[in-house]
N, C-alpha and C positions, 0 to 999 in steps of 0.2 A: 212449188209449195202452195198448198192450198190456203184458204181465208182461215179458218177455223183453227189451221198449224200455226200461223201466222199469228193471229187472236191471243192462243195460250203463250206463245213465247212472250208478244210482247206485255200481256199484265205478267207473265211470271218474272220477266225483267225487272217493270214498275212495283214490284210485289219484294222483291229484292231488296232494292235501292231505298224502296219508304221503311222493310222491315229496320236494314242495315241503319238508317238517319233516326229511327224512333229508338232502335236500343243503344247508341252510343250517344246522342244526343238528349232524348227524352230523360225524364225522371220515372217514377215508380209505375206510374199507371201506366205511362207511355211503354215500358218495360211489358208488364202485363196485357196491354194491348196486342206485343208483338206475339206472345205465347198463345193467346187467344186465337189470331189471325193465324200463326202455322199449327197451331192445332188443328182446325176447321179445315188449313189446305192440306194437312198430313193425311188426315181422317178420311176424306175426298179419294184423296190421289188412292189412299191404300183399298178403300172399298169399289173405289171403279178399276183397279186393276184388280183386285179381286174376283167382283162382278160385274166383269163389260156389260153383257146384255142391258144387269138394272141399273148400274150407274149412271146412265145418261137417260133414264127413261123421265118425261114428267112429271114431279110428284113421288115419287120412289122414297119409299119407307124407310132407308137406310141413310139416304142424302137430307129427306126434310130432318131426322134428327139428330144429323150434324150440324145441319143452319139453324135448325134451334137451340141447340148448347150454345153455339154461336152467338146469339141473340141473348140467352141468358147470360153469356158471360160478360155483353158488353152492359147490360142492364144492371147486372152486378156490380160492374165497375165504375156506372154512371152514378151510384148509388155511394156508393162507396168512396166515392174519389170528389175533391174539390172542382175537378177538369169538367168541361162541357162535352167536349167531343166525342165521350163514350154512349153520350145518348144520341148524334145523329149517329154515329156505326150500329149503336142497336136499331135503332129506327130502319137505317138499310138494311139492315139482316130479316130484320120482319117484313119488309118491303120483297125481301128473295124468297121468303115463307109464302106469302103473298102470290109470285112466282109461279112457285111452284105447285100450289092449292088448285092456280086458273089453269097451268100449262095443264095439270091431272083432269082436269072436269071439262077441260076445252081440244079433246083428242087431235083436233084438228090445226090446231097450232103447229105451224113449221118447226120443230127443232131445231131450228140453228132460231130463229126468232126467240125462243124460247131461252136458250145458253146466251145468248145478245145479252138479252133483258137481265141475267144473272150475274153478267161480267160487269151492266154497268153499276149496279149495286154495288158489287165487290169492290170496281174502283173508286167509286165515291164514297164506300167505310173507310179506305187505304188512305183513301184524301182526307177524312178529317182526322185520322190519326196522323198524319204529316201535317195538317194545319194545328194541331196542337202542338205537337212537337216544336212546331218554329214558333208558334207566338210563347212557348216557355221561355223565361229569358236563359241568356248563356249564363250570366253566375248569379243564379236564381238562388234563395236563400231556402236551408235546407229543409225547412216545414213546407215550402212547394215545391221542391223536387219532390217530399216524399208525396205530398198531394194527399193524402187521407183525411177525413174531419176531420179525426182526431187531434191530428198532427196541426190542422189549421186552428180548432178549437182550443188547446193546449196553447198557441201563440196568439190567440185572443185572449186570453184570461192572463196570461205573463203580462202582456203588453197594457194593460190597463190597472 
């Protein structure tokens, strides 16, 4: 088994385990985070099985605007939501934009150096949607489960 075989299984493993703990444990955004993150790996998987050739290429037109919906959607959610988390995952998404911009302009980059630097992003967005998830409490009161302003602004103005 090579390093690279080895690489995908095991974030696809970690990629599991954190989706599985953010949708049965998380609340709303947590929820939404996990739809975000197997979008982004749906969209992947299905355009490089698609298009081998461009799928792994540096920069590739079809990958940078998957990681950027990506990044819009955790910006949206960081926006959106009471929770912290959603803005270091968008921050990593743009960090693999980033990536992917140098890996394009920089030909000379190893390709596997290149996929490295992408997984580690990937696993550090997967990481702050698990570190959110655990510091939600378990019987979190239902305006933070749902986590929206709204929902928090609506229990600020009850509350006073």
């Amino acid at each position: 088994m090579t390093v690279q075989v080895l690489l995908a299984v095991s974030f696809n493993i970690v990629m599991t385990i954190v989706l599985l703990f953010a949708s049965m444990r998380g609340g709303r955004p947590e929820r939404l985070g996990v739809l975000i993150n197997l979008a982004g790996f749906g969209a992947t998987t299905l355009f490089r099985l698609t298009a081998p050739a461009l799928g792994w290429a540096p920069g590739q037109g079809g990958i940078f605007a998957i990681d950027a919906s990506v990044a819009v959607g955790f910006f949206w959610l960081g926006m959106t939501t009471i929770r912290f988390w959603p803005i270091w995952a968008a921050g990593f998404a743009v960090a693999d934009l980033f990536m992917s911009v140098c890996g394009a302009l920089l030909p000379r980059v190893p390709l596997f150096a290149y996929h490295t630097g992408l997984g580690v992003y990937a696993y550090l967005a997967l990481g702050a949607l698990a570190l959110g998830t655990w510091r939600l409490p378990l019987m979190a009161e239902p305006y933070l489960r749902n986590g929206s302003r709204r929902s928090w602004l609506r229990h600020l103005e009850e509350t006073n």
